[in-house]
C-alpha positions as CSV (number, residue, x, y, z in Angstrom):
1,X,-17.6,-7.5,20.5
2,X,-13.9,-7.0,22.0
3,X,-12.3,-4.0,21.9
4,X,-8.2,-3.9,21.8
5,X,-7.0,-1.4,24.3
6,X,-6.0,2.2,22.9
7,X,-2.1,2.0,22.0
8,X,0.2,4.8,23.8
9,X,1.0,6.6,20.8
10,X,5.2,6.8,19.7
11,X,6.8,9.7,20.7
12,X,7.3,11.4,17.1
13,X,3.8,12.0,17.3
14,X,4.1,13.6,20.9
15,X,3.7,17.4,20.7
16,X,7.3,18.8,20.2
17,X,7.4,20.2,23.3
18,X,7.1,17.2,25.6
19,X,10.3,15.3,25.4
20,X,12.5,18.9,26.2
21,X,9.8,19.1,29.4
22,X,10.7,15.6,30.3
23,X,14.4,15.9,29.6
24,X,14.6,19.0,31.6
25,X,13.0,17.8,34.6
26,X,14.8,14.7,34.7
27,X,18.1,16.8,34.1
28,X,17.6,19.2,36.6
29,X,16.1,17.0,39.4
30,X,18.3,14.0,38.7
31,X,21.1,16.4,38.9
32,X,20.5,18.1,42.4
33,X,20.0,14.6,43.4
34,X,23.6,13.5,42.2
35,X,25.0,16.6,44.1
36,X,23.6,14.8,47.5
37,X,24.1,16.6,50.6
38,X,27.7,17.6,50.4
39,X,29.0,20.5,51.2
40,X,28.7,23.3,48.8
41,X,31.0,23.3,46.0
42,X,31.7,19.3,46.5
43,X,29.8,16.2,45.6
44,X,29.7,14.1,48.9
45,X,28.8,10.7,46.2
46,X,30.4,9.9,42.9
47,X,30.0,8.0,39.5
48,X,32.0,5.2,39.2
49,X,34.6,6.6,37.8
50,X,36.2,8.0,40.8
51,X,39.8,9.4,40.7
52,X,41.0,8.7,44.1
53,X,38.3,8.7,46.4
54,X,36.1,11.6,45.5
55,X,33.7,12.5,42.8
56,X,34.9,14.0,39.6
57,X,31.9,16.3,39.2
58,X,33.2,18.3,41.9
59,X,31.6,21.9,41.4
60,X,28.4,23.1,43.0
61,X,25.9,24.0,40.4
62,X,25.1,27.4,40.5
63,X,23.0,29.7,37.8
64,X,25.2,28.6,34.7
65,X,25.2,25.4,35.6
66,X,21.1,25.1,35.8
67,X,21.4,27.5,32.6
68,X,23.5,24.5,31.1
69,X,20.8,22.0,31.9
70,X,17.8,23.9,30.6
71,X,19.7,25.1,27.4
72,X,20.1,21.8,26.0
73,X,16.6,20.3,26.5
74,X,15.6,24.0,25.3
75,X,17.6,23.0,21.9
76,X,15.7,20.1,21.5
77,X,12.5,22.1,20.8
78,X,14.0,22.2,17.0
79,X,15.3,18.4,16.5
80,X,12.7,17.9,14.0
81,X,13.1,20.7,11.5
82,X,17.0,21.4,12.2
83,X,18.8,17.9,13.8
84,X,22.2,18.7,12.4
85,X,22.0,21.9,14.3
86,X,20.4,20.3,17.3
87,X,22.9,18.1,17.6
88,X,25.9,20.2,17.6
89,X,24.6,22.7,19.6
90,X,23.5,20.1,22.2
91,X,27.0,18.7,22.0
92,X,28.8,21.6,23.0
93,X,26.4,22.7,25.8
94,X,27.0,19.4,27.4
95,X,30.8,19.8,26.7
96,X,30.8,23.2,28.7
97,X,28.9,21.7,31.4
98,X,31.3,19.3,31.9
99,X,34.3,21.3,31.0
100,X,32.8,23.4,34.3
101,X,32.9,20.1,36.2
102,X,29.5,20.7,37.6
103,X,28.0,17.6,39.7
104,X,28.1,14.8,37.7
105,X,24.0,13.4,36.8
106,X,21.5,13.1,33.8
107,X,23.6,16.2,31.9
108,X,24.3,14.2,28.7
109,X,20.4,12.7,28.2
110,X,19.3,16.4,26.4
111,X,22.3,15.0,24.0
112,X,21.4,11.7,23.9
113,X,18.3,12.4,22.6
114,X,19.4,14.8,20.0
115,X,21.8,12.2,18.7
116,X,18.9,9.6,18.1
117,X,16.5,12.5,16.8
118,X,19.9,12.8,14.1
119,X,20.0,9.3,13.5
120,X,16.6,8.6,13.2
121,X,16.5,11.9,10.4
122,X,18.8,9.8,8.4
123,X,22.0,11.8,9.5
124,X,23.7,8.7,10.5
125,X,27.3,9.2,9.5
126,X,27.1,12.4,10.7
127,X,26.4,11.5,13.8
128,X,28.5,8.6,13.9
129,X,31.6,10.5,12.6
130,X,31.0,13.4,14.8
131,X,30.3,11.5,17.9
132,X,34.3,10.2,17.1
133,X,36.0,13.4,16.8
134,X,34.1,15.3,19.6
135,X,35.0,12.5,21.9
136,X,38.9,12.7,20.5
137,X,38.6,16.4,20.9
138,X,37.3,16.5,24.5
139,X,39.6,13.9,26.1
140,X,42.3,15.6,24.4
141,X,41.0,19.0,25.7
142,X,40.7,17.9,29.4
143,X,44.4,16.2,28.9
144,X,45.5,19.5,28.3
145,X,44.2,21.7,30.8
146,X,42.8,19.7,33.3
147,X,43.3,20.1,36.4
148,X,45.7,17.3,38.2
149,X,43.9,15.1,41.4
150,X,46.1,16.9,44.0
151,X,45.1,20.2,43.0
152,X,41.3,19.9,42.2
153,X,39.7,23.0,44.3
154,X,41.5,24.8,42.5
155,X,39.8,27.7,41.0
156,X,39.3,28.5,37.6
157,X,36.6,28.8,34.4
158,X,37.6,24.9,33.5
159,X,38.4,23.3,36.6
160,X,37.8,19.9,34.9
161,X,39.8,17.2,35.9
162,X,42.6,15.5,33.7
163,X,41.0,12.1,32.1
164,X,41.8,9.0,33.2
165,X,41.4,5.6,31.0
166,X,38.3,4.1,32.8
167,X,36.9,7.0,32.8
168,X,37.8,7.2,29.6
169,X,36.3,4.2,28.8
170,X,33.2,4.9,30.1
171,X,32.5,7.7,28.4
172,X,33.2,6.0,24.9
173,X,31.0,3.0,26.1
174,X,28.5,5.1,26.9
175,X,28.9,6.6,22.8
176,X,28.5,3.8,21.6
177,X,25.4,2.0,23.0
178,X,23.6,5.7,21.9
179,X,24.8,5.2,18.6
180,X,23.6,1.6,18.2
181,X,20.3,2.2,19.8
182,X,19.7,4.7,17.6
183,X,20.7,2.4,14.4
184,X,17.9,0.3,16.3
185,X,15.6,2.5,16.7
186,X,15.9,3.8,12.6
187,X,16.1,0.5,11.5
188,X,12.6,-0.4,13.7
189,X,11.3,3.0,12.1
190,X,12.1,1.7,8.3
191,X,10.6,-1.7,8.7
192,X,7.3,-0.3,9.7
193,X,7.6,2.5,7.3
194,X,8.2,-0.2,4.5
195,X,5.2,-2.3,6.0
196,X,2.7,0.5,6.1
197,X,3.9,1.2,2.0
198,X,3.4,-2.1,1.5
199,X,-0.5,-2.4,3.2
200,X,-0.9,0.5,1.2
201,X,0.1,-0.5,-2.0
202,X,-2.0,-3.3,-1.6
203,X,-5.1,-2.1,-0.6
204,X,-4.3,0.4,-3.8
205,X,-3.9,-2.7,-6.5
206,X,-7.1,-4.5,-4.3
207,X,-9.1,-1.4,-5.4
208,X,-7.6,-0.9,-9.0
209,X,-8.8,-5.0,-9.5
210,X,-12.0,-4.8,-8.1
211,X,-12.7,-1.4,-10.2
212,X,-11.8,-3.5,-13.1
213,X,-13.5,-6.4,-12.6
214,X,-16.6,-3.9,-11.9
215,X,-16.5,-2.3,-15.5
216,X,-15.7,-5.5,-17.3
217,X,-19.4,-6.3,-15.5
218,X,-21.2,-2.9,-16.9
219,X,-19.4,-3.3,-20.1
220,X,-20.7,-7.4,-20.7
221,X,-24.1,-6.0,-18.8
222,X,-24.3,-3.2,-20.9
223,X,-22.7,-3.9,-24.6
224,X,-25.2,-7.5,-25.0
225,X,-28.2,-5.9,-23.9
226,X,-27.8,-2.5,-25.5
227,X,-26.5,-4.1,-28.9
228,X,-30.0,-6.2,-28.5
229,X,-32.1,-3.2,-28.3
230,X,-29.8,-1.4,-30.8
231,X,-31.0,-4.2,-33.7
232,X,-34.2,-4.8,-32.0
233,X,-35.0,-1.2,-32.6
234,X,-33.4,-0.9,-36.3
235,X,-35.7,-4.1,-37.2
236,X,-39.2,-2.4,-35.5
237,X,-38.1,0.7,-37.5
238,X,-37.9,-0.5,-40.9
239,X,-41.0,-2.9,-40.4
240,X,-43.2,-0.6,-38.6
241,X,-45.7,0.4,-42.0
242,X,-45.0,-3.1,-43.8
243,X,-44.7,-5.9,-40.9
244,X,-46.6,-4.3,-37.8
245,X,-46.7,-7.9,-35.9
246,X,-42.8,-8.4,-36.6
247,X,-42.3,-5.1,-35.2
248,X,-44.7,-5.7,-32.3
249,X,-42.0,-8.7,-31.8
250,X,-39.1,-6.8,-32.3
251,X,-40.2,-4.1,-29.3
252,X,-41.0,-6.9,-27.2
253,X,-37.5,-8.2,-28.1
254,X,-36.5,-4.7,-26.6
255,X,-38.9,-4.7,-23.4
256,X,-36.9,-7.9,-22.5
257,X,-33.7,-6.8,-23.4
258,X,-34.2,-3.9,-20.9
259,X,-35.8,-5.3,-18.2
260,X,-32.7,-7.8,-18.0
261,X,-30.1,-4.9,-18.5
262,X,-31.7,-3.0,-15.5
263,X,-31.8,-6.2,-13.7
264,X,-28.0,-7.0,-13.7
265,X,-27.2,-3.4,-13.1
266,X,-29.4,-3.3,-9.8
267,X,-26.8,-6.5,-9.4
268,X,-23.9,-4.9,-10.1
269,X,-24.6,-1.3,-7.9
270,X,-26.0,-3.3,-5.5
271,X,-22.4,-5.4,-5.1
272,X,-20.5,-2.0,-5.1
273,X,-22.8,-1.0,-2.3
274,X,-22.7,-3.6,-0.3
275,X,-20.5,-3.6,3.0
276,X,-19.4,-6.9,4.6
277,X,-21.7,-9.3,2.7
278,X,-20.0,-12.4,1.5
279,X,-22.8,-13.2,-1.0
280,X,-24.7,-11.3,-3.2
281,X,-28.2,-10.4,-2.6
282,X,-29.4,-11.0,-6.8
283,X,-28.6,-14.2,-8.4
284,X,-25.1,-14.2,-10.0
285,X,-24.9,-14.5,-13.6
286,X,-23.9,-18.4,-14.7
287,X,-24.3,-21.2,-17.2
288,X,-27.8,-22.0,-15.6
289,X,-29.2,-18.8,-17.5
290,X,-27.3,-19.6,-21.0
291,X,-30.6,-21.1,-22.6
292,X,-31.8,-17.4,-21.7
293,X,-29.2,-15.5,-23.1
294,X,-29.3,-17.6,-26.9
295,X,-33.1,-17.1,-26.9
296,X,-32.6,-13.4,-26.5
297,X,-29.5,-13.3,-29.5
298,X,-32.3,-15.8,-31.1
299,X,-34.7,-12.7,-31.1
300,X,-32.9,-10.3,-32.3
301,X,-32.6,-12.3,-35.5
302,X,-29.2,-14.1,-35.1
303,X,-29.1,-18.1,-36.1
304,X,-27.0,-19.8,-32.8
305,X,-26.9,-23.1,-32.8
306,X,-25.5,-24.5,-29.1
307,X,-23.4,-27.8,-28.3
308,X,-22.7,-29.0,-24.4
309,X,-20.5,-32.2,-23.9
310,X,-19.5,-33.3,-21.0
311,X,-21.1,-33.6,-17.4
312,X,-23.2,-30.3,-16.9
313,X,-22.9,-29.5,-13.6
314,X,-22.3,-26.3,-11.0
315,X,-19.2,-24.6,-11.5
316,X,-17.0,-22.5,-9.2
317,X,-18.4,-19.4,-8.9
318,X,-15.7,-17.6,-10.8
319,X,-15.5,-19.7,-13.5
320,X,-19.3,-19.7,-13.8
321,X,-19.3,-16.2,-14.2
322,X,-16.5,-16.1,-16.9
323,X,-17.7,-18.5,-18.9
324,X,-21.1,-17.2,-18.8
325,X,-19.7,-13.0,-19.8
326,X,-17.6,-14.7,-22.6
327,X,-20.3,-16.2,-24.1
328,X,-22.6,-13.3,-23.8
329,X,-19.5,-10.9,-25.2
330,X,-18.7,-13.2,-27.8
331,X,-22.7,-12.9,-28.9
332,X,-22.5,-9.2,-28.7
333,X,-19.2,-9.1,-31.0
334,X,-21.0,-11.3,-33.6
335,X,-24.6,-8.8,-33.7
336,X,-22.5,-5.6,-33.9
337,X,-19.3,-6.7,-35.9
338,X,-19.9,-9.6,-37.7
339,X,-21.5,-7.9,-40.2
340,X,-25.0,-7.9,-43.1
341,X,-26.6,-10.8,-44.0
342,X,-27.8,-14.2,-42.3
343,X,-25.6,-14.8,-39.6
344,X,-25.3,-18.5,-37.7
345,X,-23.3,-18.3,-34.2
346,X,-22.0,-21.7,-32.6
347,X,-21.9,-21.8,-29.1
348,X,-19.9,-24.9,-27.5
349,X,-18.9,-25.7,-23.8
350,X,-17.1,-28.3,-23.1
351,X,-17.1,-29.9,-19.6
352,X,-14.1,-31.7,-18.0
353,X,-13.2,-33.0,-14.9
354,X,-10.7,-29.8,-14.2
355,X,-12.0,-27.2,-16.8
356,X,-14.5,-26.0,-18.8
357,X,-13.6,-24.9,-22.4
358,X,-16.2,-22.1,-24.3
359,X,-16.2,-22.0,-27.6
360,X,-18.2,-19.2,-29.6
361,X,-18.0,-18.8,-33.6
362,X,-19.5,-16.8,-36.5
363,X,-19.5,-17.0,-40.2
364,X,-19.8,-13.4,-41.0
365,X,-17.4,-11.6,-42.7
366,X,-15.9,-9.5,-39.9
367,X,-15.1,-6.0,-39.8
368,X,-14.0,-4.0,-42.9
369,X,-10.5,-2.7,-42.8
370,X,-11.9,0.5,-44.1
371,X,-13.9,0.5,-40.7
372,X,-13.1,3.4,-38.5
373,X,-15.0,2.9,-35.7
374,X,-13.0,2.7,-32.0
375,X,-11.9,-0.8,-31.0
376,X,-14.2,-1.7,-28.1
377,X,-12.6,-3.4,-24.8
378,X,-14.6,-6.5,-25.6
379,X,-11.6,-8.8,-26.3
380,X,-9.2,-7.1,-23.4
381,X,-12.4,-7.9,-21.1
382,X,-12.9,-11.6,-22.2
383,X,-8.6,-12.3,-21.3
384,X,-8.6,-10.9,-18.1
385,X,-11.3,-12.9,-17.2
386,X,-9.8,-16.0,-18.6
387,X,-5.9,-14.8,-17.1
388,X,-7.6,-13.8,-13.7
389,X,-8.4,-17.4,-13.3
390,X,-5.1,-19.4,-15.0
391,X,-6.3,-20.1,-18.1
392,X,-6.1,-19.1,-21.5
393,X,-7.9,-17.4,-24.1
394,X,-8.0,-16.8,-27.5
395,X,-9.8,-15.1,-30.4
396,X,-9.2,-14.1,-33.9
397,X,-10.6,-14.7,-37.5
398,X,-11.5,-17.9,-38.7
399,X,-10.0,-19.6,-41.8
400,X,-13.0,-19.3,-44.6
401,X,-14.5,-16.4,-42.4
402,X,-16.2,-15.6,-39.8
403,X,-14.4,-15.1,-36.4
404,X,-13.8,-17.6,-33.2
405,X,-13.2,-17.2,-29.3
406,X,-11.7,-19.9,-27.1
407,X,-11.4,-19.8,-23.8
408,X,-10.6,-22.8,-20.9
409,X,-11.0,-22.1,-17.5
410,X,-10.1,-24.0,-14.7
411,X,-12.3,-25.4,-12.3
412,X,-9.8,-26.4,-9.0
413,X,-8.0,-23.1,-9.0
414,X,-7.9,-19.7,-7.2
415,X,-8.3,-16.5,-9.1
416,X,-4.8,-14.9,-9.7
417,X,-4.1,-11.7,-8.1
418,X,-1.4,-10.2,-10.3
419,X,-3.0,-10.6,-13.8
420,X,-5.9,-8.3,-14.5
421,X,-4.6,-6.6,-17.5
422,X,-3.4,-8.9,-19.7
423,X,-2.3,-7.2,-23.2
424,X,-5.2,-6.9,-25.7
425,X,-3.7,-9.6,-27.8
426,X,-4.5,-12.4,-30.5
427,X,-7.3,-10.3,-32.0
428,X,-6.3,-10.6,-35.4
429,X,-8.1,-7.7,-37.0
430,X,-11.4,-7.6,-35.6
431,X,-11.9,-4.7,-33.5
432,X,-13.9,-6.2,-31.1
């Protein structure tokens, strides 16, 4: 069994401490590095932007200046919960390090990262706009009162030097590849935001259809075989004193009845406890077992009369099932709603060479209008089956009486994904 190696993890999940660390050591050590081995107060090694043919960062740093470097990766310990703040603050640290002319290094990476942190937090015009008129008001600043090449040891709180254009230049460039790297970075941190919702929401709608296809199997498990006992009980009732041996066959009726209810739910619990199995460990309920389920509607007193055409032969799995809970629905319907009297069900399937159509009808008289019993989910259950394959379904009263489910299924295609509650429709009045 491989393993993947463990993945470094990103730095917003970092302790909010570790970056400043980072960011100050780098600052203050790649700083006393830029100032070289020059003599004090000068920089024997410049950036590229020279003026003339010394360095521009030309003052020694001394406690303000390493107070400069540790404020701003200091500030960063509250880009999380105040990046507006960090930011600007940040900014004009950096500004008065420069604005000191202190030796010229890693200074601006405390505000580099405070202007991604900002970014990142979604204050992107902010940034962007403020980025543009700090850089406008610093050149223009330096133009002002800095200090000219021939005079630059000379003393003063801002001895900063007077901008030139490739300096210029680079300091703008430098703007704005921090600025796009940051859109980069945001726009990375989106995607795989919007990706992880998306898993999510699937895994969600995966549960929410397998927790309905899970009760539309305890209510066809439960309703057929409970409706059997139900009448099987009512007939062993009323003929215990009179008919003994009918009753004796109406609680056998009942034994069966149960014994196959608590067989498919062992099925059923067994599937929702089951981890990693790609087949179930109890036979799956199909149109090999429909002789069983008419014998047991046949014994609890209901005429069905059954018709197959067609090649009978192994189905899909899915459709094997459906066919198979519509049937046994549809017998259920008729014993608890179709109402007194002798009743006859018909029971067709139809085989074809890319579907199977089930047909189930009644001649009783239906449910009263006057009937205030709750609707049952018995119909709702049957469509989704039918829609959670692509095919269609339909049910309603019959002309002359009596009531009539259709349903074709088809055999050479995948279960739909997005179609598991499919409006309770087509009923006619039957609250079934």
């Amino acid at each position: 069994m491989s393993t993947s190696p463990p993945r470094w993890p990103r730095p917003a999940a970092w302790p909010v401490w570790v970056v400043p660390a980072l960011v100050a050591f780098l600052q203050v050590a790649g700083s006393l590095g830029a100032q070289g081995d020059g003599p004090p107060g000068r920089s024997s090694e410049g950036p590229p932007w020279r003026h003339g043919g010394d360095a521009v960062g030309h003052t020694g740093l001394d406690a303000l200046g390493f107070a400069l470097l540790l404020a701003g990766p200091a500030l960063l310990l509250f880009r999380r919960r105040h990046p507006v703040f960090t930011v600007c603050a940040t900014a004009a640290v950096t500004a008065l390090y420069f604005l000191r002319a202190y030796t010229y290094g890693p200074a601006p990476l405390s505000l580099v990262v405070a202007m991604m942190a900002a970014v990142v937090a979604g204050h992107r015009l902010l940034v962007w706009a403020g980025t543009g008129v700090g850089l406008a008001a610093y050149l223009g600043l330096t133009a002002l009162i800095g200090v000219p090449a021939a005079e630059r040891g000379r003393d003063g709180p801002f001895p900063v030097e007077e901008p030139t254009l490739g300096g210029s230049a680079f300091v703008v460039g430098w703007a704005l590849v921090v600025l796009v790297t940051a859109e980069l970075i945001r726009m990375r941190g989106q995607r795989a935001a919007e990706t992880a919702r998306t898993r999510a929401e699937e895994e969600r709608r995966q549960a929410s259809e397998e927790r309905l296809r899970m009760a539309r199997e305890l209510h066809d498990v439960l309703a057929h075989n409970i409706s059997m006992i139900n009448v099987q009980a009512g007939v062993a009732l009323h003929l215990m004193d009179d008919d003994p041996e009918q009753a004796r066959t109406a609680l056998a009726a009942i034994k069966d009845a149960s014994k196959e209810a608590l067989t498919e739910m062992r099925g059923v619990i067994g599937a929702l406890r089951a981890q990693g199995e790609t087949a179930p460990r109890a036979p799956t309920a199909g149109l090999d077992r429909l002789d069983d389920l008419l014998d047991r509607a046949r014994s609890a007193g209901l005429a069905v009369e059954a018709e197959t055409t067609g090649e009978r032969r192994p189905l899909p799995a899915g459709a094997d099932l459906a066919a198979y809970r519509i049937v046994q629905e549809s017998l259920t319907n008729v014993t608890r709603h179709a109402g007194p009297g002798p009743l006859t069900a018909r029971v067709r399937i139809a085989y074809g060479e890319h579907e199977i159509v089930v047909e189930v009808e009644d001649d009783g008289r239906g449910v009263s209008p006057l009937d205030d019993r709750p609707a049952g989910s018995g119909i709702r259950g049957m469509r989704e089956r039918a829609a959670a394959l692509g095919g269609e379904f339909d049910a309603g009263p019959r002309r002359g009486g009596g009531f009539a489910v259709r349903a074709r299924l088809p055999l050479d295609a995948e279960p739909a994904t997005g179609s598991t509650t499919a409006p309770d429709t087509g009923a006619g009045g039957d609250a079934r």
